[in-house]
Residue frames as qw, qx, qy, qz and C-alpha x, y, z in Angstrom:
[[0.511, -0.020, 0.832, -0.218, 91.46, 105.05, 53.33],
 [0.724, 0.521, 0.312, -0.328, 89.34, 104.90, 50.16],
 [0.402, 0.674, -0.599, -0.158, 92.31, 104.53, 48.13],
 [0.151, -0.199, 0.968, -0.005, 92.80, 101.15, 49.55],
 [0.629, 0.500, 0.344, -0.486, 88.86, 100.50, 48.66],
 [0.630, 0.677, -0.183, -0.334, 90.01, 101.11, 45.14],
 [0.089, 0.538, -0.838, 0.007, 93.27, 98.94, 45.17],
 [0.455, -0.012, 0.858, -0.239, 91.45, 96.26, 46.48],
 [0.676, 0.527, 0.313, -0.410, 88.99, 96.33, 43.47],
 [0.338, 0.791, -0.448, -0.244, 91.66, 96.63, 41.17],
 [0.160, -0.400, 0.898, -0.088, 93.00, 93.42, 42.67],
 [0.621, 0.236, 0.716, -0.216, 89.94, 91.44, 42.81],
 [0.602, 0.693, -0.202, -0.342, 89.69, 92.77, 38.96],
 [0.299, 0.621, -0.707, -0.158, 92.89, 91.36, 38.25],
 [0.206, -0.284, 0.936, 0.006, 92.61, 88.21, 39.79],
 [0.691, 0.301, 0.502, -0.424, 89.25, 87.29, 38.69],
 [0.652, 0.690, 0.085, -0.303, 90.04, 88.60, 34.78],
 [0.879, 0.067, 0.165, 0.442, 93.67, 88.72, 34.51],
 [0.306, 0.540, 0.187, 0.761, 93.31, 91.90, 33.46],
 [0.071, -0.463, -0.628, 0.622, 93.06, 95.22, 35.66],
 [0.293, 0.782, 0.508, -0.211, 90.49, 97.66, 35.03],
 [0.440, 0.870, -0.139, -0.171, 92.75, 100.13, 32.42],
 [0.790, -0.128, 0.434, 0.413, 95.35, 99.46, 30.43],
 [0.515, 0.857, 0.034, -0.007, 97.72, 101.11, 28.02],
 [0.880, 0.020, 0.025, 0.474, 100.92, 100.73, 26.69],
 [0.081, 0.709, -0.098, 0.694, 100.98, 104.93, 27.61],
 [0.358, -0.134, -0.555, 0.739, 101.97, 105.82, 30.61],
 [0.092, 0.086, 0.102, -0.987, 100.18, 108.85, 30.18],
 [0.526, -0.087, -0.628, -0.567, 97.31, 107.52, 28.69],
 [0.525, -0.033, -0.709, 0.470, 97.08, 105.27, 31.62],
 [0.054, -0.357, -0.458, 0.812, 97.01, 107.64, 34.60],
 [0.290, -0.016, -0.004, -0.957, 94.54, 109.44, 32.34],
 [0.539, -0.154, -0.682, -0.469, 92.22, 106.59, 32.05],
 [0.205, -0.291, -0.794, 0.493, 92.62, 106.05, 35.93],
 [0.135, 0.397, 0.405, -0.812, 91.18, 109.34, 36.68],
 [0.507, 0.343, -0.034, -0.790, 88.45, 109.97, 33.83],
 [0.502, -0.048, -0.723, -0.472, 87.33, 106.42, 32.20],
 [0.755, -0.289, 0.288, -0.513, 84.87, 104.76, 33.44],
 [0.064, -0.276, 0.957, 0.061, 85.25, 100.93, 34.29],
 [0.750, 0.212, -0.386, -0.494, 84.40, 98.14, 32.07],
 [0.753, -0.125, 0.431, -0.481, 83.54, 95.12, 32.74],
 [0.115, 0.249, -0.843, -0.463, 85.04, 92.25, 30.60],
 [0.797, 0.141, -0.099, -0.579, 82.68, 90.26, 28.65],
 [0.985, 0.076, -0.065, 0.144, 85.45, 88.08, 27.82],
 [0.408, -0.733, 0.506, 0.199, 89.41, 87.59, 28.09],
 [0.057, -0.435, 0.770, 0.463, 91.54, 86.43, 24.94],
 [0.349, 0.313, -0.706, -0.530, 88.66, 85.30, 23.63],
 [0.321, -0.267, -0.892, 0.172, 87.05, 83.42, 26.63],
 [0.365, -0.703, -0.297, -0.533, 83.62, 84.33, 27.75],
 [0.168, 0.044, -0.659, 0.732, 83.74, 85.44, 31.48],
 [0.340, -0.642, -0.259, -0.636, 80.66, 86.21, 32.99],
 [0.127, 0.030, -0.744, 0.655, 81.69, 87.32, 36.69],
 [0.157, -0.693, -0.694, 0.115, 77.96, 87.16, 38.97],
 [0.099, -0.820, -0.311, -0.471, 76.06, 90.00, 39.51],
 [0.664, -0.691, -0.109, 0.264, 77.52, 90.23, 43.18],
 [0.619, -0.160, 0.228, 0.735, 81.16, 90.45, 42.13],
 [0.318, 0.398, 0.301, 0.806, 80.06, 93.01, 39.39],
 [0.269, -0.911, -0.225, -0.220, 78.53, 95.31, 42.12],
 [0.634, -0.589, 0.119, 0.487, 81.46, 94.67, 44.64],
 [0.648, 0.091, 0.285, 0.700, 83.47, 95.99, 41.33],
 [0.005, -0.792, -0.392, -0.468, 81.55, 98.60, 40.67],
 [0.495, -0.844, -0.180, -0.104, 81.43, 99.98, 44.19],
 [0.675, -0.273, 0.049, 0.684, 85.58, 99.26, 44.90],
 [0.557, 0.052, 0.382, 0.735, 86.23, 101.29, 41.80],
 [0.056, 0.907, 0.411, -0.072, 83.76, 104.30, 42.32],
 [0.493, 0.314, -0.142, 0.799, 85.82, 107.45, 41.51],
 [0.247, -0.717, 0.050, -0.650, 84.01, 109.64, 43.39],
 [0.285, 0.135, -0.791, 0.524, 85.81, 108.58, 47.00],
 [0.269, -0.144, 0.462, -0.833, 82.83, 109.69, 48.94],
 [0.877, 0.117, 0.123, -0.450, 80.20, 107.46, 47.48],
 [0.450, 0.469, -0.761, -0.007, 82.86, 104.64, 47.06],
 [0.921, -0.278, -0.265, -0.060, 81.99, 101.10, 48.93],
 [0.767, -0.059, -0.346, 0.538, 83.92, 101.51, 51.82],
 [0.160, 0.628, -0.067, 0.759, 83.69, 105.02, 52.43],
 [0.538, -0.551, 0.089, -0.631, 81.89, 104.38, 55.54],
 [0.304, -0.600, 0.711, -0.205, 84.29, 102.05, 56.97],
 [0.031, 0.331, -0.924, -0.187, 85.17, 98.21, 56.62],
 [0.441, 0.236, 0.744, -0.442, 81.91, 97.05, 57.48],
 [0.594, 0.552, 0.017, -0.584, 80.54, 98.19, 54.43],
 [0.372, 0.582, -0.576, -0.436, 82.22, 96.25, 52.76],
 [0.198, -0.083, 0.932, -0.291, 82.42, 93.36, 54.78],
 [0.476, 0.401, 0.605, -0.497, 78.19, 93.28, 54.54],
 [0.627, 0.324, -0.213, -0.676, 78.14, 93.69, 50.68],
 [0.927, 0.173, 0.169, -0.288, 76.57, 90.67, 49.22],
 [0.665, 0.535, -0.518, 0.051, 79.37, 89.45, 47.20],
 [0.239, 0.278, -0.776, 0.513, 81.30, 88.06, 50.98],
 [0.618, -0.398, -0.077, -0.674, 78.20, 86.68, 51.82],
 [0.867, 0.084, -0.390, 0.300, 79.82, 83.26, 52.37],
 [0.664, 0.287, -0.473, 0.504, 82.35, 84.43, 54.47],
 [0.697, -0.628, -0.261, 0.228, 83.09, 83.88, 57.88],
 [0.292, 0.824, -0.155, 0.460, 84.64, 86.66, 58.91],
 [0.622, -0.687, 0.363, -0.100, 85.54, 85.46, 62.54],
 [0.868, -0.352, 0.327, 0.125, 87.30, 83.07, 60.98],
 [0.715, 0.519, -0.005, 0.468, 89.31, 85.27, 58.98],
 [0.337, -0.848, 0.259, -0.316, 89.65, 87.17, 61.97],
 [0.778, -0.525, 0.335, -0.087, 91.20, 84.00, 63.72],
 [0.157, 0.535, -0.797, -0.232, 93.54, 83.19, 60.64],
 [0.414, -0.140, 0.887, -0.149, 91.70, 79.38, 60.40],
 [0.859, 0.421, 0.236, -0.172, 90.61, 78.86, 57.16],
 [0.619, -0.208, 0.546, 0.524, 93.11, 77.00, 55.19],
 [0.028, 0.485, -0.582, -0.652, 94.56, 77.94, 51.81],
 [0.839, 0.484, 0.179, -0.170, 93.00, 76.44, 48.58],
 [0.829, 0.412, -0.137, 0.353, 96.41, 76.50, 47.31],
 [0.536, -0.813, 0.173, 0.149, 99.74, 76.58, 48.74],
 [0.720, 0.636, -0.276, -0.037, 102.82, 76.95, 46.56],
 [0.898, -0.264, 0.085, 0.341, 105.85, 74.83, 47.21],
 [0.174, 0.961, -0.154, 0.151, 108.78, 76.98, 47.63],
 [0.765, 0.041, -0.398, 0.504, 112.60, 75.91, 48.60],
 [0.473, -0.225, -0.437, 0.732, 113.14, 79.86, 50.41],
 [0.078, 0.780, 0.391, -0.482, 111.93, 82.97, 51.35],
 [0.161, 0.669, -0.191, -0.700, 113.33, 84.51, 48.62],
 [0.305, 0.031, 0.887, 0.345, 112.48, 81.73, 45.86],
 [0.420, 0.481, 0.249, -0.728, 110.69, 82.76, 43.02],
 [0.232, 0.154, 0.937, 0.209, 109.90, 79.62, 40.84],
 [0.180, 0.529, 0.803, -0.204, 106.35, 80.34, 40.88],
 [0.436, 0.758, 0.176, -0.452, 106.34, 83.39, 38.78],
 [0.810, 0.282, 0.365, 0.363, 107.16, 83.67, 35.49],
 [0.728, 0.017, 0.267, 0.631, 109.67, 84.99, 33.84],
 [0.048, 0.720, 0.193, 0.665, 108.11, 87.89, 31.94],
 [0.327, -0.931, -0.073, -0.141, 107.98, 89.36, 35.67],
 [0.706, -0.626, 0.040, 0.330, 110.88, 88.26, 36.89],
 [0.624, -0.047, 0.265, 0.733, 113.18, 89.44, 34.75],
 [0.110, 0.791, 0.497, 0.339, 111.40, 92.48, 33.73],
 [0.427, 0.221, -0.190, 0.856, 112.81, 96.03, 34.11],
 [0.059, -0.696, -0.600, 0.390, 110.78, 98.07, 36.97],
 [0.241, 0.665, 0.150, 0.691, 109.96, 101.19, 34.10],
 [0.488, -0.833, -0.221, 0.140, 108.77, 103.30, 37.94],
 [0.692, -0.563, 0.138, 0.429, 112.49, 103.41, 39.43],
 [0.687, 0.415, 0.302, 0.514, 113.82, 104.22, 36.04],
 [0.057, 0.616, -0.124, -0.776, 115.24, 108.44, 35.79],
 [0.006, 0.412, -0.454, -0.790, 114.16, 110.01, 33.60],
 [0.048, 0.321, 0.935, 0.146, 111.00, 108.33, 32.65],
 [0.054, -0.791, -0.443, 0.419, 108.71, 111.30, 34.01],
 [0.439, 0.684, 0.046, 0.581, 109.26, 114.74, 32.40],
 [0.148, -0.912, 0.336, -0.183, 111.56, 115.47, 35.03],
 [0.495, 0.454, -0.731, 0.122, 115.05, 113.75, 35.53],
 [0.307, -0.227, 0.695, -0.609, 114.14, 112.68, 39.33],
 [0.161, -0.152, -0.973, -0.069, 112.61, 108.62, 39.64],
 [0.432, -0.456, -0.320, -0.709, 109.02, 109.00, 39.67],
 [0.792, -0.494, -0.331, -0.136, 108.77, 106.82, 43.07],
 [0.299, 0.569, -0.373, 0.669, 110.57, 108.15, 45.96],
 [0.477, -0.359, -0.748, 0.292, 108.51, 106.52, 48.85],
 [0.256, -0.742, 0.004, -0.620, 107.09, 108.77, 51.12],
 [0.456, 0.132, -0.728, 0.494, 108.42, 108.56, 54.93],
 [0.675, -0.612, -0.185, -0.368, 105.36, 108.78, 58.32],
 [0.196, 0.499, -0.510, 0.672, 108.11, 108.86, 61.08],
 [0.478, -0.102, 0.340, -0.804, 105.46, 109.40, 63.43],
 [0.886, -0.038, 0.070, -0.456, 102.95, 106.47, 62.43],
 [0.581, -0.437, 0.682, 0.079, 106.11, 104.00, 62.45],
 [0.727, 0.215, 0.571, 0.315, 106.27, 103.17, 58.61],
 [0.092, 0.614, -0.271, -0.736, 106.86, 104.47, 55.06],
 [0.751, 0.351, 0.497, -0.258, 106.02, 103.48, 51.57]]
């Protein structure tokens, strides 16, 4: 469960900054920065000041703990629910699905994808690729929970 803790932070990173919390055009480099930098805070983004509140930069702080045991959330959803940063929010009434969108994108079908741009959509998934890993076998191969009725 604390791996979703951290995903979520990583999201709220990204959507706040644009950016998520490491980057490198290494793979390797990468995965090493997951597990041994520490996360930074942007100051700014291409050049534009950001300055996310003190709330948000705890709730980041706490998503993106590496140490899983002292990680916001470790002690179940509530914690997270109660940190300051979701003080605002009504959680019954994300429970009840009745707060409306702030934005809703006009789409023609379910599988219409207007709304992103190009650079994703046409982009090669490196993951799925052989031979990308230093074995010939696709680094993502899904894992399969029979038993809990799903897979990934």
């Amino acid at each position: 469960m604390a791996v979703d803790w951290w995903c979520l932070g990583c999201l709220i990173m990204e959507m706040v900054t644009g950016h998520p919390p490491f980057e490198s055009q290494n793979r390797y480099q990468l995965f090493e920065d997951i597990r041994n930098a520490d996360v930074k805070i942007p100051k700014n983004v291409h050049q534009v000041v950001i300055q996310l509140s003190p709330k948000l930069q705890s709730l980041l702080k706490g998503l993106l703990e590496k140490n899983s045991k002292k990680r916001l959330g470790a002690k179940g959803a509530g914690e997270v629910k109660k940190h300051a940063w979701f003080d605002t929010t009504n959680w019954q009434a994300v429970l009840n699905r009745t707060i409306k969108a702030p934005f809703i994108p006009m789409v023609s079908s379910e599988t219409d994808i207007s709304n992103f741009d190009v650079e994703f959509t046409s982009t090669e998934v490196e993951s799925y690729k052989s031979g990308d890993s230093h074995t010939e076998e696709p680094l993502y191969q899904g894992k399969q929970f029979p038993d809990a009725g799903f897979s990934y």
